[in-house]
ChimeraX commands (.cxc) that place a marker at each C-alpha (Angstrom):
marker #1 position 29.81,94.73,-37.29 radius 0.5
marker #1 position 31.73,95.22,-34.15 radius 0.5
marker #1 position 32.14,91.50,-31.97 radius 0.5
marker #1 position 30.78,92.56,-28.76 radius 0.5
marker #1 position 27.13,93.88,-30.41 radius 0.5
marker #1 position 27.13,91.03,-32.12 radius 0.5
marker #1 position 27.37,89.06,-29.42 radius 0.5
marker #1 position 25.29,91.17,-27.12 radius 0.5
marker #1 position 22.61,90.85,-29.93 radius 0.5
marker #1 position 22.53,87.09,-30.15 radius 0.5
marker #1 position 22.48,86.96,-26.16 radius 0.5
marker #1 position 19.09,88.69,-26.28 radius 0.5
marker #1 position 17.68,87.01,-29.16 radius 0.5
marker #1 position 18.28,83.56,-27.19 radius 0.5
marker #1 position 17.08,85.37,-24.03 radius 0.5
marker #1 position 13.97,85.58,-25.69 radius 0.5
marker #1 position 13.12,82.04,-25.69 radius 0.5
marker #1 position 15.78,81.07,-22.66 radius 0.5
marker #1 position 13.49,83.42,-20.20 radius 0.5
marker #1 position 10.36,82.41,-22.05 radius 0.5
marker #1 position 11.33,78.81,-21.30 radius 0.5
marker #1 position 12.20,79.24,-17.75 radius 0.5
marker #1 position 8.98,81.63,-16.79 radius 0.5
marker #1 position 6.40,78.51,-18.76 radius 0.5
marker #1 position 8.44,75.52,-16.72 radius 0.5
marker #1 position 8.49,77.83,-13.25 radius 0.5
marker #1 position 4.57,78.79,-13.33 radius 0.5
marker #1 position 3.96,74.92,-14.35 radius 0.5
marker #1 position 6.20,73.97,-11.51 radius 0.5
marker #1 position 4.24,76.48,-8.95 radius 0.5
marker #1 position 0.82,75.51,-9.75 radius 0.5
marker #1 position 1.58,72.41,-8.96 radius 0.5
marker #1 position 3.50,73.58,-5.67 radius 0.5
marker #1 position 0.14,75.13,-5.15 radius 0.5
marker #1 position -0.54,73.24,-1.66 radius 0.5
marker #1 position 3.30,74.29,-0.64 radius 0.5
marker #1 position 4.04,76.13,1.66 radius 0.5
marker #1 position 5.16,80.01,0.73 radius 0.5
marker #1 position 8.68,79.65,1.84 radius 0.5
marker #1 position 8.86,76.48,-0.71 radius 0.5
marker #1 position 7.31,78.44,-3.81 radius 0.5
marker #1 position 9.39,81.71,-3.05 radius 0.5
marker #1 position 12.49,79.94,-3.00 radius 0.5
marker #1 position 11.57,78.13,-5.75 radius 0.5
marker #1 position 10.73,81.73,-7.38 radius 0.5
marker #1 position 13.81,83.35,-6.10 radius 0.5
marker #1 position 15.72,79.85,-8.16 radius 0.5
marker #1 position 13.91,80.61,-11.51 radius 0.5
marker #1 position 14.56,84.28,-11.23 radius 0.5
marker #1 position 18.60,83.49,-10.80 radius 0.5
marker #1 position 18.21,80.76,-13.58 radius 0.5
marker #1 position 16.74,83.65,-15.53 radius 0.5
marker #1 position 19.92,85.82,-14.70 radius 0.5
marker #1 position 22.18,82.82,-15.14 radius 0.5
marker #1 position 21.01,82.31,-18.91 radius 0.5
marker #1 position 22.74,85.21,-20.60 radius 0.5
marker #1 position 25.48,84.87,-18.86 radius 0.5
marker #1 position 25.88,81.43,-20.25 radius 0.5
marker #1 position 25.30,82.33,-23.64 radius 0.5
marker #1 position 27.50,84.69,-23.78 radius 0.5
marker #1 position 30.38,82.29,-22.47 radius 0.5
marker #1 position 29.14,79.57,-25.20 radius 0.5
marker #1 position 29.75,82.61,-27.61 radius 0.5
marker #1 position 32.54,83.42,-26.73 radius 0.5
marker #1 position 34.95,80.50,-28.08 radius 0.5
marker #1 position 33.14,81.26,-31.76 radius 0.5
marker #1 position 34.36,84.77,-31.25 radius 0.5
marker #1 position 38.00,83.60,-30.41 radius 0.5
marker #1 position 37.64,81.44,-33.57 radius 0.5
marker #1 position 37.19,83.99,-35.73 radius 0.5
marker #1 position 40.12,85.63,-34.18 radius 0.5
marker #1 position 42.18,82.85,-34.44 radius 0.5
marker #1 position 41.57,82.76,-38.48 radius 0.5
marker #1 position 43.79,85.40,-39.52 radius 0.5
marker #1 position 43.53,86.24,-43.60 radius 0.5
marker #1 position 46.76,85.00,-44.38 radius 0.5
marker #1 position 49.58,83.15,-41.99 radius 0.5
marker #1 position 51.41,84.73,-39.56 radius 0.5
marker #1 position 49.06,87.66,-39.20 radius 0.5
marker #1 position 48.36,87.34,-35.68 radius 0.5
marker #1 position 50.81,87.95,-33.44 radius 0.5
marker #1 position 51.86,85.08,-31.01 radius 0.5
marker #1 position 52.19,86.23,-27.63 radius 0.5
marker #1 position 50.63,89.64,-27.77 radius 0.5
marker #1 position 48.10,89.67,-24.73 radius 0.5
marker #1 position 46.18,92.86,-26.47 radius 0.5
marker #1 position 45.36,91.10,-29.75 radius 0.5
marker #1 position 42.35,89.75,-28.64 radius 0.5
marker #1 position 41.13,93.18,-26.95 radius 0.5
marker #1 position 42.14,94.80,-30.27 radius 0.5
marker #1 position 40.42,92.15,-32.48 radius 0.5
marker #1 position 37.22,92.72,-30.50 radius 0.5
marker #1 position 37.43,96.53,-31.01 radius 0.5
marker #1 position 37.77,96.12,-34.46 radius 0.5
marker #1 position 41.28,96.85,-35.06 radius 0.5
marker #1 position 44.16,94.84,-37.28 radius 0.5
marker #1 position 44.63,91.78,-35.15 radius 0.5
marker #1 position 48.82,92.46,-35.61 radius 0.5
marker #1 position 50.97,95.09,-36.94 radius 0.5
marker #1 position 52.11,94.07,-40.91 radius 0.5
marker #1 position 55.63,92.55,-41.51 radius 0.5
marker #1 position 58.28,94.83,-41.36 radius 0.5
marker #1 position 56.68,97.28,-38.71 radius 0.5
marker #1 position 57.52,98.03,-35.32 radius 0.5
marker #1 position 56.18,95.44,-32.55 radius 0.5
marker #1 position 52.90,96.65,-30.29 radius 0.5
marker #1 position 54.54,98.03,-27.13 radius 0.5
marker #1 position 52.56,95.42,-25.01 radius 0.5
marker #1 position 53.59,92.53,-27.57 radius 0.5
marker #1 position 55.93,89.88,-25.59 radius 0.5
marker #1 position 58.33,87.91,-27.22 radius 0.5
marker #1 position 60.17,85.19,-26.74 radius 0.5
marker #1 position 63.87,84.90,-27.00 radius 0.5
marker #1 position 65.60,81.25,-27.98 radius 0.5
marker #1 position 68.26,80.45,-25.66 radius 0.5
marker link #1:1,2 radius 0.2
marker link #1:2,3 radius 0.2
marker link #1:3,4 radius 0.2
marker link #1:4,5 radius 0.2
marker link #1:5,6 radius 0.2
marker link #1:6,7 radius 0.2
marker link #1:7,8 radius 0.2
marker link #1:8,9 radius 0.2
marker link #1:9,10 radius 0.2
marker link #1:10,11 radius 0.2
marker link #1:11,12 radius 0.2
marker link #1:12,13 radius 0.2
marker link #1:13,14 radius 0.2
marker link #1:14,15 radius 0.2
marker link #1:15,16 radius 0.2
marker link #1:16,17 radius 0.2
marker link #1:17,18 radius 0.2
marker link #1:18,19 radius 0.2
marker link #1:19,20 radius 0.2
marker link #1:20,21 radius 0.2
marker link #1:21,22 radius 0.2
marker link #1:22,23 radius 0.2
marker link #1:23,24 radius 0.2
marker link #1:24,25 radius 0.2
marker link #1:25,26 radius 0.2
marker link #1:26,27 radius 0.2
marker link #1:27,28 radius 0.2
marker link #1:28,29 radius 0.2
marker link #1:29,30 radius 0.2
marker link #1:30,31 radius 0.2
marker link #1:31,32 radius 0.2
marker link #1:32,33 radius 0.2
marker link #1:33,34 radius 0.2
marker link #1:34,35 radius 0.2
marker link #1:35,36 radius 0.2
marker link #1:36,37 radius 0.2
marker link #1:37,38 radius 0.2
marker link #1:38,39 radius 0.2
marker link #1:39,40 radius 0.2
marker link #1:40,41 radius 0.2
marker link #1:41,42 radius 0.2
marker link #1:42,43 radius 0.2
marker link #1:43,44 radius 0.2
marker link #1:44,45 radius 0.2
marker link #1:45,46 radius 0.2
marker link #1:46,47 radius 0.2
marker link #1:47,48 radius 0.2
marker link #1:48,49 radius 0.2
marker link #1:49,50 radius 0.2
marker link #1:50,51 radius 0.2
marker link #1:51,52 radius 0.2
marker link #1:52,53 radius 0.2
marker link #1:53,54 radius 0.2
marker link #1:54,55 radius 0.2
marker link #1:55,56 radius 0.2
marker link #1:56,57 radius 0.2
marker link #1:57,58 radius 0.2
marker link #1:58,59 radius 0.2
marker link #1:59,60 radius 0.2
marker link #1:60,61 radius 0.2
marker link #1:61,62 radius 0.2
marker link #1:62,63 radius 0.2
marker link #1:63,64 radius 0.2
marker link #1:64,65 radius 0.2
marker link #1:65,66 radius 0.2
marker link #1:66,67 radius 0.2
marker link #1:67,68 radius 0.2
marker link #1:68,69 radius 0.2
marker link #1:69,70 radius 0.2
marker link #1:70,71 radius 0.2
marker link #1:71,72 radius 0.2
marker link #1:72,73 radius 0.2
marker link #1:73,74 radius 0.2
marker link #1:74,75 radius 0.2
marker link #1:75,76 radius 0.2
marker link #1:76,77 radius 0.2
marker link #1:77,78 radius 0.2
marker link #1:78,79 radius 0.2
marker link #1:79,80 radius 0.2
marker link #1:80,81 radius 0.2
marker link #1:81,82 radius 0.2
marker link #1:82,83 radius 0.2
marker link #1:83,84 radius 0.2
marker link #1:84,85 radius 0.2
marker link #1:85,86 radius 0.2
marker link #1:86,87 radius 0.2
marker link #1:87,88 radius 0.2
marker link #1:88,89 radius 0.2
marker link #1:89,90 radius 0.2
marker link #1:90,91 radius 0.2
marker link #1:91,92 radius 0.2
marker link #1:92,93 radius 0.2
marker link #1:93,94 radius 0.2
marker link #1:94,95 radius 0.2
marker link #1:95,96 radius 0.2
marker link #1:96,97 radius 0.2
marker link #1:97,98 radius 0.2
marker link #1:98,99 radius 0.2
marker link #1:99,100 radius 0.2
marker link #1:100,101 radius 0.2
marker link #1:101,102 radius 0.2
marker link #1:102,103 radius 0.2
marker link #1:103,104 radius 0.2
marker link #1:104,105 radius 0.2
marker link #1:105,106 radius 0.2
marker link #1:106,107 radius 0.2
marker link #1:107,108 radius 0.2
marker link #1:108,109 radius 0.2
marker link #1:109,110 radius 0.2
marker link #1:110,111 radius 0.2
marker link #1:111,112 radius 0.2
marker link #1:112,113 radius 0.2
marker link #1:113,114 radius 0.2
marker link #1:114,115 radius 0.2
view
């Protein structure tokens, strides 16, 4: 399964309960506010609506670093290349993380020279 549905699946499952959550604490939260005045409970609103917003954007960066982890275990050593700034990009499309011993470097690839 390709990375980024994976992730963009998981974000909506948890938005499920994340938005859920959110809407059930803000309408507890405005009937009490009930005696408020309306600028107090719409910008109260407007705040659970951007919390709302917020939430998948959240879970996707507290994905992200078990996406990255999985990227970082390669099958066997060396199989990731060190200091290419596309393996990442190509991991999450679903290509080889690194070209196989013996082949020609990826023409972004940087290495490093000793010296």
């Amino acid at each position: 399964m390709n990375t980024l549905l994976q992730i963009a699946g998981w974000t909506l499952i948890h938005f499920l309960w994340q938005g859920a959550a959110i809407g059930c604490c803000a309408a507890a939260a405005l009937r009490a506010m009930s005696r408020r005045s309306a600028n107090v409970r719409y910008v109260f609103a407007c705040i659970a609506m951007l919390t709302m917003l917020a939430a998948p954007a959240a879970t996707i960066w507290l994905l992200r670093p078990a996406v990255f982890l999985t990227w970082g275990s390669a099958p066997h050593p060396g199989s990731v290349a060190r200091g290419d700034p596309c393996a990442p990009l190509r991991f999450l499309a679903g290509a080889p993380c690194a070209p196989r011993a013996g082949s020609a470097p990826h023409p972004g690839s940087v290495t490093r020279v000793a010296g």
